[in-house]
DOFI-763683 format. One record per residue (C-alpha): y, z, x; residue in one letter. Coordinates in Angstrom, 1 decimal. Example, Ala and Ser with C-alpha at 12.3 -4.5 7.8 and 13.67 -1.06 7.14 Angstrom:
<recs>
rec north: -4.5&up: 7.8&east: 12.3&res: A
rec north: -1.1&up: 7.1&east: 13.7&res: S
</recs>
This chain:
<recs>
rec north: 80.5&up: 113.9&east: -40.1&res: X
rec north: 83.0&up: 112.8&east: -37.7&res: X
rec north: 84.7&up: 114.1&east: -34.9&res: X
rec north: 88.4&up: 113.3&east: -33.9&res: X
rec north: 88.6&up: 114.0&east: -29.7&res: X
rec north: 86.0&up: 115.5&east: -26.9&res: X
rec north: 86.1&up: 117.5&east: -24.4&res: X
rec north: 84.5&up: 117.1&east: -20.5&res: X
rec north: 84.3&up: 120.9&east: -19.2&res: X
rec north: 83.9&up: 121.9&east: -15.7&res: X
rec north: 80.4&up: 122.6&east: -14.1&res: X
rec north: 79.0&up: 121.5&east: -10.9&res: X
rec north: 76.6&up: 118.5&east: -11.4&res: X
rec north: 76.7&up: 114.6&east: -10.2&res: X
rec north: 79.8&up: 112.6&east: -11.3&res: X
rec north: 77.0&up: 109.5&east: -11.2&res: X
rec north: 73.4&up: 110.7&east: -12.0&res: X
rec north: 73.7&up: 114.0&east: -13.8&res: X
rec north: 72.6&up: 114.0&east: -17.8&res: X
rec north: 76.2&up: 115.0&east: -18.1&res: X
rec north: 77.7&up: 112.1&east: -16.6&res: X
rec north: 75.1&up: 109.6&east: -19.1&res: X
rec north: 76.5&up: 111.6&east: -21.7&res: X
rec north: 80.2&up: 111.3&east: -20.7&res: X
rec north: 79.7&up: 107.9&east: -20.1&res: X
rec north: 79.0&up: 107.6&east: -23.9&res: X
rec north: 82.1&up: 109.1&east: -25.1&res: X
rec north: 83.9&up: 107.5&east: -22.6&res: X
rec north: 83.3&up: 104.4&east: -23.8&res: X
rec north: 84.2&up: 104.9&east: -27.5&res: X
rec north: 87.1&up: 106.8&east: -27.0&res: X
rec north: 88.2&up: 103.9&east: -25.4&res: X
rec north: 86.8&up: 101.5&east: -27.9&res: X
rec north: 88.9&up: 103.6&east: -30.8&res: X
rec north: 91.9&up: 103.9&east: -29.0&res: X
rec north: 92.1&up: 100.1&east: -28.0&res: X
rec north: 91.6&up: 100.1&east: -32.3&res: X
rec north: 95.0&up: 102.1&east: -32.6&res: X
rec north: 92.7&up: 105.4&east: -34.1&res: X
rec north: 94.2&up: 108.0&east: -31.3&res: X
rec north: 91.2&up: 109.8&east: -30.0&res: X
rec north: 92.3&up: 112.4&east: -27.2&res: X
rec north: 89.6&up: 113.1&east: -24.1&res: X
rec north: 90.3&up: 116.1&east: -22.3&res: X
rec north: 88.8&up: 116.9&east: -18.7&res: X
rec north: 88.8&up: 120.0&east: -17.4&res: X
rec north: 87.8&up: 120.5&east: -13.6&res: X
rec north: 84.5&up: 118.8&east: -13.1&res: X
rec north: 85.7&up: 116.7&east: -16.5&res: X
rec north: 88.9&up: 116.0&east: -14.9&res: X
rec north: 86.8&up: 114.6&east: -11.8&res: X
rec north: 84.6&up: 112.9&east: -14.2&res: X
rec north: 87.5&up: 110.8&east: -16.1&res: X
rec north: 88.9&up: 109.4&east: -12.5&res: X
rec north: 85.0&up: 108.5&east: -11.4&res: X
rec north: 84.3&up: 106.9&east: -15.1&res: X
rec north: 88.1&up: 104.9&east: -15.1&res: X
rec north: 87.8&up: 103.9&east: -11.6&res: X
rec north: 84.2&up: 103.5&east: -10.8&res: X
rec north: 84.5&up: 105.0&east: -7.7&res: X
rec north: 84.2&up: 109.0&east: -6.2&res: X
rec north: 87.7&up: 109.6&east: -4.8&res: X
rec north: 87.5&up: 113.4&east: -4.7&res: X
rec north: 88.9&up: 114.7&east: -1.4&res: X
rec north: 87.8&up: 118.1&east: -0.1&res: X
rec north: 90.3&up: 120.8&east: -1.1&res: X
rec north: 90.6&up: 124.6&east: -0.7&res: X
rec north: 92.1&up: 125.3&east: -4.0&res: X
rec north: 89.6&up: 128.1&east: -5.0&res: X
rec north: 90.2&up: 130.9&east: -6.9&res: X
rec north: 93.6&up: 130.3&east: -6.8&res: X
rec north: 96.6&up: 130.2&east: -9.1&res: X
rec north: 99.3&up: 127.7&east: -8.3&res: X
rec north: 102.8&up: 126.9&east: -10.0&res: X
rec north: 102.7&up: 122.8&east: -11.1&res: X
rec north: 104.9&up: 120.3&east: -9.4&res: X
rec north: 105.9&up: 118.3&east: -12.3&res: X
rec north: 106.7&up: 114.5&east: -11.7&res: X
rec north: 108.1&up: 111.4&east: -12.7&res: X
rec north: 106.3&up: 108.4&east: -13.5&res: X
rec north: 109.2&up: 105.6&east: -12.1&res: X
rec north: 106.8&up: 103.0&east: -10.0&res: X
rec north: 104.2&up: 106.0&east: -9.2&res: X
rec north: 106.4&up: 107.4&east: -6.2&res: X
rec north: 105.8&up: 111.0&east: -7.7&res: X
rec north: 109.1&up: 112.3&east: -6.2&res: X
rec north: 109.0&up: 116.1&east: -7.7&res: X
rec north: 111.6&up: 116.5&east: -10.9&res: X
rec north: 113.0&up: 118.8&east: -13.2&res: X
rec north: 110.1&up: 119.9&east: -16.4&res: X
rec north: 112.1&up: 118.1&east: -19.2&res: X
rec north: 111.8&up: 114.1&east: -17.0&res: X
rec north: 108.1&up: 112.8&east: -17.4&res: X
rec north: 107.1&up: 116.2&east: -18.6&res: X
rec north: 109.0&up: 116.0&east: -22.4&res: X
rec north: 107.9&up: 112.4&east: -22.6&res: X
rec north: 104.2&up: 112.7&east: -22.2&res: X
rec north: 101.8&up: 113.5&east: -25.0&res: X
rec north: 100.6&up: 116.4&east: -23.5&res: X
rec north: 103.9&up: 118.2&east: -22.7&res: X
rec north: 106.7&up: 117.1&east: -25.2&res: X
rec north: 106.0&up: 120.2&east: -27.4&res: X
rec north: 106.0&up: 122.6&east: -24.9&res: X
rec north: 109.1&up: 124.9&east: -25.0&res: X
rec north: 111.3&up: 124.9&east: -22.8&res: X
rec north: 111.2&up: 128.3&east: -21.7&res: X
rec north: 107.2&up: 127.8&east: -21.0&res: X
rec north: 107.7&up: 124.7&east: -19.0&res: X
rec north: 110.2&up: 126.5&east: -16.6&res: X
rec north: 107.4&up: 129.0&east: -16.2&res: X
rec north: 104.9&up: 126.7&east: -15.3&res: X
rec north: 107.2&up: 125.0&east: -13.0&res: X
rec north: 108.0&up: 128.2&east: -11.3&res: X
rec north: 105.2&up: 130.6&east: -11.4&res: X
rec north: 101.6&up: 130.5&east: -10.5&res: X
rec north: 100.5&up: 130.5&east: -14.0&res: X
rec north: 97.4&up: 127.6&east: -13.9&res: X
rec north: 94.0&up: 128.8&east: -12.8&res: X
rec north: 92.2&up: 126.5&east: -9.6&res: X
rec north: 88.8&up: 126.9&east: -9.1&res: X
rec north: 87.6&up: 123.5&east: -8.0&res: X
rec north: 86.2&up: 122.3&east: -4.3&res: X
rec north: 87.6&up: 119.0&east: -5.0&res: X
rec north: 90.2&up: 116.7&east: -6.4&res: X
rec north: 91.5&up: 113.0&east: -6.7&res: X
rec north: 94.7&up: 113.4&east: -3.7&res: X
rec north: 97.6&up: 111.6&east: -4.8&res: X
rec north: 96.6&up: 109.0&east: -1.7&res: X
rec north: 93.3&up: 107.7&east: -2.8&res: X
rec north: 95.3&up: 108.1&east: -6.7&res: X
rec north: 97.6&up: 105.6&east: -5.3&res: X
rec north: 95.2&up: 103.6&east: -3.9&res: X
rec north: 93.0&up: 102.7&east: -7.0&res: X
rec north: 95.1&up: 100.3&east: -8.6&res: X
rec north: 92.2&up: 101.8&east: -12.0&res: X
rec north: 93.5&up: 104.3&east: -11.9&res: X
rec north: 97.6&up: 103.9&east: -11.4&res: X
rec north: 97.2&up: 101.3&east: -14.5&res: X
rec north: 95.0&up: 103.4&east: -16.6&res: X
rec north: 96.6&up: 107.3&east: -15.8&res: X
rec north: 99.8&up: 108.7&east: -15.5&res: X
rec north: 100.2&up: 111.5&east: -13.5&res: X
rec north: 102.4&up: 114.5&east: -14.8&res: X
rec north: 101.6&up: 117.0&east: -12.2&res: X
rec north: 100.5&up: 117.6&east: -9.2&res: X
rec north: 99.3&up: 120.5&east: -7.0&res: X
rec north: 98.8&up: 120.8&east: -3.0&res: X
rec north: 96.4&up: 122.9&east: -1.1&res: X
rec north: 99.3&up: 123.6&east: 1.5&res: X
rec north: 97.4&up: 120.2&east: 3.3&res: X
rec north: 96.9&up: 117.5&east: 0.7&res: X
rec north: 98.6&up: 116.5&east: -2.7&res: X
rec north: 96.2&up: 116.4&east: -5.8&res: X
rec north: 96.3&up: 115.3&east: -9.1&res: X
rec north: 96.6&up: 118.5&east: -11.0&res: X
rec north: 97.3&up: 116.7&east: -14.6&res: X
rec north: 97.1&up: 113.5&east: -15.5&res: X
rec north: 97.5&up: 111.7&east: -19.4&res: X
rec north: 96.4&up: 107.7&east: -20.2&res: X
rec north: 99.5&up: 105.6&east: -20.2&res: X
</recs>
């Protein structure tokens, strides 16, 4: 029995210590190892997974204090030219990531201009610290980003 990607779901445990975090650790590490082997294994984060990926790739907590609860919020998609994140239309970065380049069209307009994605996290990686961790600017490429009307975050993000 194999399996072909994983999946980090939300929660509200330790990014270091938790049973979730040894766990994540593990798969981590041999998604990695199979990738670096050219066998494409996808990780997907969501919320406290999302926070978990930037902790495990950059070995730090860079999670900023946000108020992005219960909240839905269009996404500001980017560009990925030298990590200056200056806001685009969908179809730059968007239709050349992995995640995106199937979307339609007509769905990515939406996204761009309507608050269709669901926030209900306390904290994220800001674009700042994102900047910052030179881990993370080689390892992830952010696609989108968000802002509670004070600080930019990393609202999706793909390995480059």
């Amino acid at each position: 029995m194999s399996i072909n990607g994983v999946l980090f779901p939300g929660g509200g445990v330790s990014l270091k210590t938790s049973e979730y975090s040894r766990v994540a650790r593990i798969f981590y590490k041999k998604a990695l190892k199979t990738n670096d082997k050219g066998d494409y294994f996808p990780v997907w984060g969501t919320c406290l997974g999302h926070q978990e990926l930037t902790y495990l790739t950059s070995g730090k907590n860079l999670l900023v204090k946000l108020k992005t609860e219960n909240i839905s919020l269009p996404l500001n998609f980017t560009t990925d030219e030298h990590y200056k994140y200056h806001l685009v239309s969908q179809e730059s970065s968007a239709k050349d990531s992995r995640m995106f380049q199937n979307f339609p069209d007509d769905l990515l307009q939406k996204l761009a201009t309507e608050p269709l994605t669901a926030h209900f996290h306390k904290r994220s990686v800001s674009i700042k610290n994102f900047r910052k961790n030179e881990k993370l600017t080689n390892f992830y490429k952010v696609l989108t980003t968000n802002t509670d009307g004070k600080i930019e975050f990393a609202s999706t993000m793909e390995a480059c």
